[in-house]
C-alpha positions in Angstrom: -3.1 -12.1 -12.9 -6.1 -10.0 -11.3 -8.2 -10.3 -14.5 -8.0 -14.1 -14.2 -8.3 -14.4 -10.7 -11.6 -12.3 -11.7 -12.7 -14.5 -14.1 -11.9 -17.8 -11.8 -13.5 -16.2 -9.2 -10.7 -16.8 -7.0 -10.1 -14.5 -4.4 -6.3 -13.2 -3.5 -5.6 -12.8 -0.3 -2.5 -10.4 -0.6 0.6 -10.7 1.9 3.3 -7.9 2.4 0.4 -5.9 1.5 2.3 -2.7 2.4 5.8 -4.3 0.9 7.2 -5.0 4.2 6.3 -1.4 5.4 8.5 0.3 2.3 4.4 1.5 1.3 3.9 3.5 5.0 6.3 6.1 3.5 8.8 5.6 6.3 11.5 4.3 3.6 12.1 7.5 1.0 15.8 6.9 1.3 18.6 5.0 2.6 19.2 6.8 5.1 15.7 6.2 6.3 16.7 2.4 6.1 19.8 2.8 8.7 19.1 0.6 11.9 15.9 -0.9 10.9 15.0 -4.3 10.9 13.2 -3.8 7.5 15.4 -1.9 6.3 17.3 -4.3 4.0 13.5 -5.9 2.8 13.1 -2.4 1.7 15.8 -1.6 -0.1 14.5 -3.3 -3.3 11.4 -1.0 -3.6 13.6 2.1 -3.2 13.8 3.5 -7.0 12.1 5.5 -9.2 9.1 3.0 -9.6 8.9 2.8 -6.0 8.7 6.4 -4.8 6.3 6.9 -7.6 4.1 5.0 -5.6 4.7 7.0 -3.1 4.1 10.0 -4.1 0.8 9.1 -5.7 0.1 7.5 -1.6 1.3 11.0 -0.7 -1.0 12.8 -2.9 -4.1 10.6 -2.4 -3.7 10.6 1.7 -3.7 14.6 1.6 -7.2 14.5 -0.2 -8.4 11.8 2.8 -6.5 13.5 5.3 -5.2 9.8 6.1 -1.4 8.4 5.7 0.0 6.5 3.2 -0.5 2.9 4.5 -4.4 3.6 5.0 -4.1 4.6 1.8 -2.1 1.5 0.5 -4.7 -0.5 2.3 -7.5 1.2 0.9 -6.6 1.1 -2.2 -6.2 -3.2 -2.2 -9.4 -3.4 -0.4 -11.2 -1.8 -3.1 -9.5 -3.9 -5.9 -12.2 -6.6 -6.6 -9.8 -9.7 -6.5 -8.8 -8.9 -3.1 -10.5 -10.6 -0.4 -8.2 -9.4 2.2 -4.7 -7.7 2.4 -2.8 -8.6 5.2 -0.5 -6.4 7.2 1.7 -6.2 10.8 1.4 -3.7 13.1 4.4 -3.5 15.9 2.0 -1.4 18.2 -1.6 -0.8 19.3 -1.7 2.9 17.7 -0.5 1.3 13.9 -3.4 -1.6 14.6 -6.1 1.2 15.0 -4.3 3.2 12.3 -4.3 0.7 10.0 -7.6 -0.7 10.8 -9.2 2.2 10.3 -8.3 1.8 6.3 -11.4 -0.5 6.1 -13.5 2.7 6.4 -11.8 4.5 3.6 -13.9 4.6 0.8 -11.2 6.2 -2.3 -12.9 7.5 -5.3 -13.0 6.6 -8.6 -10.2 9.3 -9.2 -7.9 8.3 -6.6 -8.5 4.3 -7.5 -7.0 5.4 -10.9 -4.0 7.5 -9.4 -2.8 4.7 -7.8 -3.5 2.1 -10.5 -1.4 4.0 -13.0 1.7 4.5 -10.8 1.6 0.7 -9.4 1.3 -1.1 -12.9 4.2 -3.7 -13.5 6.3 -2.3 -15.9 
């Protein structure tokens, strides 16, 4: 879909850009679900495939000394298709946090991390 969004030159304006908050880290099992509103919107991402991309989030944000979701966000703001991902923030703090994504600039290294561990399967 991206290469032909490319090619159309259509921009993609990406919603759930952090899969309803599953790509923060917060969610790594069910128990981390319990009580939460998003807990069940979640639930889907929490398998193999899923903490895969986590872990390559987890990897990535140690070399940036960032978190996860800057990461996340990062990462879709570098994709050429994207013109902007959108995301929620319940707080000031996670506004600022997540705003400050837009100065993350991810290498060519860490641009390929992430591609190989999000790829439909």
């Amino acid at each position: 879909m991206e290469e032909l969004c490319l090619q159309e030159k259509v921009g993609v304006i990406s919603y759930f850009s952090l899969a309803s908050g599953f790509l923060t880290g917060k969610y790594r099992s069910k128990s981390d679900m319990e009580g939460r509103l998003r807990g069940p919107l979640v639930e889907k991402y929490l398998n193999d495939f899923g903490l895969g991309v986590i872990r390559a989030l987890d990897g990535v944000a140690v070399r940036y000394s960032a978190k996860p979701a800057q990461i996340a966000l990062a990462w879709l703001i570098a994709r050429p298709s994207i013109t902007a991902p959108i995301v929620s923030a319940t707080n000031l703090e996670q506004l600022a946090e997540l705003a400050s994504a837009a100065e993350i600039k991810l290498d060519a290294a860490a641009i390929q991390q992430i591609d190989q561990v999000s790829k439909p399967r």
